[in-house]
C-alpha positions in Angstrom: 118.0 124.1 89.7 120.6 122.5 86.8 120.8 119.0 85.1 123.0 116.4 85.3 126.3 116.3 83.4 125.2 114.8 80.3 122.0 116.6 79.5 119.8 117.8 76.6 117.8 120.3 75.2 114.8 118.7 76.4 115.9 118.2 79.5 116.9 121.9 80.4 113.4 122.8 78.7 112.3 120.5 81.8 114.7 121.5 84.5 114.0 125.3 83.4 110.1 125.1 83.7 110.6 123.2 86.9 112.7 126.1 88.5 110.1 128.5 87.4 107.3 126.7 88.8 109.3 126.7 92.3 110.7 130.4 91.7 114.1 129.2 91.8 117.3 129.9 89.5 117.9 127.7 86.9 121.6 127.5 86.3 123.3 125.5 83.1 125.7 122.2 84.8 128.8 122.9 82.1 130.3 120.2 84.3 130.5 122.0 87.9 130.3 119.3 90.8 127.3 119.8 93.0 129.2 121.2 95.9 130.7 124.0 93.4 127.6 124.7 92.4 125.9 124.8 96.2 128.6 126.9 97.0 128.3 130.3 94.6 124.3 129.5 95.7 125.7 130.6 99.0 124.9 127.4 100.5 121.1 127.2 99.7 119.8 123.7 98.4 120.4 122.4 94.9 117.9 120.2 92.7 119.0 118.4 90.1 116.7 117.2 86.7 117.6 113.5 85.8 115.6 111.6 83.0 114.0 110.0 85.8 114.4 111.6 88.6 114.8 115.0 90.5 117.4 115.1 93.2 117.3 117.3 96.0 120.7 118.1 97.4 120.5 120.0 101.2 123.8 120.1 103.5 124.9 116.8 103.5 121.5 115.3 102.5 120.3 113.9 98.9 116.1 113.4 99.0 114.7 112.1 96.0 111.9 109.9 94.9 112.0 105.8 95.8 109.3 103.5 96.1 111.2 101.9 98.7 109.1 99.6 101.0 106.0 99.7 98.7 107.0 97.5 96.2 107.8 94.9 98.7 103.9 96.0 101.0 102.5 95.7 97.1 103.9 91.8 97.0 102.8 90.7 99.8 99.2 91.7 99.4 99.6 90.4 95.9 100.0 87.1 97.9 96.9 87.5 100.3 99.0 88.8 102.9 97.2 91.4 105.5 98.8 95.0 105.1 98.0 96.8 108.8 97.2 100.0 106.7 95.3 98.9 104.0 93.0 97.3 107.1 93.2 99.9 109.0 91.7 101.8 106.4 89.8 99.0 105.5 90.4 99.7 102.0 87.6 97.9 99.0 87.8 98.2 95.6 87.3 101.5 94.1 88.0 103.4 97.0 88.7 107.2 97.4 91.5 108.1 99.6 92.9 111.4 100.8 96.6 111.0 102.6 96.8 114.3 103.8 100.8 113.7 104.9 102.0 112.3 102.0 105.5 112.6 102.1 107.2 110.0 100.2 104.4 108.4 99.0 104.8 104.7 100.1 101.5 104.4 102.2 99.7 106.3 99.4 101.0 104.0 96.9 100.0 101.1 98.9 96.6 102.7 99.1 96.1 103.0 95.4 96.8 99.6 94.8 94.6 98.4 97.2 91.9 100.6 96.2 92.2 99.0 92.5 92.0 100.6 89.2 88.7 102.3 89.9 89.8 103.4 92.8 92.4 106.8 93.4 94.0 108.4 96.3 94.6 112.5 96.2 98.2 113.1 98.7 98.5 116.4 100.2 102.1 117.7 101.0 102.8 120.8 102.9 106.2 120.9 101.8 106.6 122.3 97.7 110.0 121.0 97.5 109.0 117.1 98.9 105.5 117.8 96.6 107.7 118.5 93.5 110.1 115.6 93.9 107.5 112.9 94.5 105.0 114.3 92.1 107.6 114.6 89.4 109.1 110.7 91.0 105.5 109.5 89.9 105.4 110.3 86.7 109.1 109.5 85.7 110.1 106.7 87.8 111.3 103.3 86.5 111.1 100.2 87.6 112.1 96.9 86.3 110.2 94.2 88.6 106.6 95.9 88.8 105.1 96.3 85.3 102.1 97.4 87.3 103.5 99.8 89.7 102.9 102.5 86.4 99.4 102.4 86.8 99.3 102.3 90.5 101.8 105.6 90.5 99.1 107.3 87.8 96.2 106.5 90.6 97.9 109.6 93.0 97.1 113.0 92.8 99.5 115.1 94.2 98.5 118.6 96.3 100.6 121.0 97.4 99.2 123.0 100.6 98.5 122.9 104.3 96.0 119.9 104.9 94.0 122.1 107.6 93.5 124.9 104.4 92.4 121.9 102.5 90.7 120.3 104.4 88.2 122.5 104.5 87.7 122.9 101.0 86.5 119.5 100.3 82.3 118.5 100.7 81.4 116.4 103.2 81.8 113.0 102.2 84.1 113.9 99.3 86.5 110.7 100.5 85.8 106.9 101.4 88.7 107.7 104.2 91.3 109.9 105.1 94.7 109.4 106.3 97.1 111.0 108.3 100.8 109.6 109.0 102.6 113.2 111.2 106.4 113.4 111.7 106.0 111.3 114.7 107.3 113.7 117.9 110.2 110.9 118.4 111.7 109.2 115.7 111.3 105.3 115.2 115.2 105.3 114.1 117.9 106.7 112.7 117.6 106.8 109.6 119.5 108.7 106.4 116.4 108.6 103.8 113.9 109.7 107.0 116.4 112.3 108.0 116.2 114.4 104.9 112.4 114.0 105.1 113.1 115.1 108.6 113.8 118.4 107.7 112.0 119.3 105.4 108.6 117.8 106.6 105.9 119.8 108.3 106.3 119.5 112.4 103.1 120.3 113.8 101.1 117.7 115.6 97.2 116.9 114.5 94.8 118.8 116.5 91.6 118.2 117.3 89.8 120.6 115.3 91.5 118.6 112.0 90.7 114.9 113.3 86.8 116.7 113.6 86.7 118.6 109.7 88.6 115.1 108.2 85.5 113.3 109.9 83.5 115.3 107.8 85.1 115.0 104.8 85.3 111.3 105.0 82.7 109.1 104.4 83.6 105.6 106.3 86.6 106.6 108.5 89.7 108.4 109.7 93.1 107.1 111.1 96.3 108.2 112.0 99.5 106.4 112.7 101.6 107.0 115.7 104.2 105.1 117.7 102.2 102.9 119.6 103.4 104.0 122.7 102.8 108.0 122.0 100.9 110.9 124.3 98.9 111.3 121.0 96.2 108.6 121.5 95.4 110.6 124.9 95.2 113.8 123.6 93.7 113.2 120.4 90.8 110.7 121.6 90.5 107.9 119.0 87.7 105.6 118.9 90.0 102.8 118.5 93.7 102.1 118.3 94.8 98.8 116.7 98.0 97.3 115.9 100.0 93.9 116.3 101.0 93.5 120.4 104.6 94.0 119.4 104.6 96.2 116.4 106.5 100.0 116.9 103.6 101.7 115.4 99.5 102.0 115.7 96.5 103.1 113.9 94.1 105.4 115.9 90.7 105.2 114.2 87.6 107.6 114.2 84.3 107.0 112.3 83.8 109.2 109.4 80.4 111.2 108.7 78.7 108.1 106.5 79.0 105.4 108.2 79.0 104.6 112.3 82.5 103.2 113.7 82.9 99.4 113.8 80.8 99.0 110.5 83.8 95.8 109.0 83.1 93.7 106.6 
């Protein structure tokens, strides 16, 4: 863990409390490049503390924080326009939401706006070092054309742990609806940003046994997405699976414990 270039004393406070919080080394910048610095960490990966962000540097790979398409999904519903997830989910006003793959956020922050200002969506990552960057990205990102996207971003609670641990810990009916986007088993496309995700995201498929506990915990419904041509919809059983005739991706849907499947609005 360092800072960048031209840092300060608050900072390195940040950067050092950060590296203890992950159990890394914190080591001051005094103007080493980040491959000199990778290199006396014998190769291992190197974050780096910006004001507003926090910048994961792995092999050839930088991860950090972006909203990237969510600002753009947040638009269009803004302008009435139908969001597959948000009705998938079938998302109202005040809604709880567990994402239990959060990654790098984008579904959850399209969640959280959809659910409104009463509502709130708790993302579970398996991975610390994605969970750190995004968690930290949400409270320290700027943005310039969304004065709103503030108060969506302070609407997600970030978890870090294995979502079948989790999972298990919550009440029945502790959510409106869960959520579950998996590395799919074949990627969509290449891709530089999904790449570093890539490797650092958790690979196991959803079983069974978790589709059945986050039907407990969720009070109207489950989905997942998946490519719309994958194995998983056979294997895993869905009540339904909807998505546009042409679109790469699909949401399977199960009804949760409090309410029986098909119950739109």
């Amino acid at each position: 863990m360092t800072t960048v270039h031209k840092s300060t004393s608050v900072l390195e406070e940040r950067a050092r409390a950060l590296a203890a919080e992950l159990g890394a080394d914190f080591v001051p910048r005094e103007g080493k490049s980040v491959e000199w610095l990778i290199r006396e960490a014998g190769g291992k990966a190197l974050l780096i503390v910006e004001k507003n962000d926090l910048i994961l540097h792995q092999g050839e790979e930088a991860f950090f924080f972006h909203p990237n398409m969510a600002v753009l999904r947040i638009q269009a519903l803004k302008k009435g326009q139908r969001d597959p997830l948000v009705h998938a989910l079938d998302i109202r006003s005040g809604d709880q939401i567990l994402d239990c793959t959060l990654g790098l956020g984008a579904d959850a922050l399209v969640a959280a706006y959809a659910a409104g200002d009463k509502g709130a969506v708790t993302g579970i990552e398996h991975n610390r070092l994605i969970a750190l960057i995004v968690r930290e990205g949400l409270q320290h990102y700027q943005h310039r054309k969304s004065d709103d996207l503030y108060r969506i971003m302070a609407r997600i609670r970030v978890l870090q742990g294995d979502h079948r641990a989790l999972l298990k810990s919550f009440a029945k009916g502790s959510f409106d609806s869960v959520y579950f986007d998996p590395m799919f088993r074949q990627a969509l496309r290449a891709s530089n940003g999904i790449g570093g995700l890539r490797q650092l995201a958790d690979p196991r498929p959803i079983e069974a046994d978790v589709i059945a506990e986050a039907r407990r915990v969720a009070r109207r419904r489950v989905v997942m997405k998946e490519r719309r041509d994958s194995p998983e919809w056979d294997r895993l059983a869905p009540e339904r699976v909807e998505g546009g005739k042409y679109a790469p991706v699909a949401y399977g849907i199960w009804s949760g414990g409090g309410e029986a499947f098909g119950g739109e609005r």
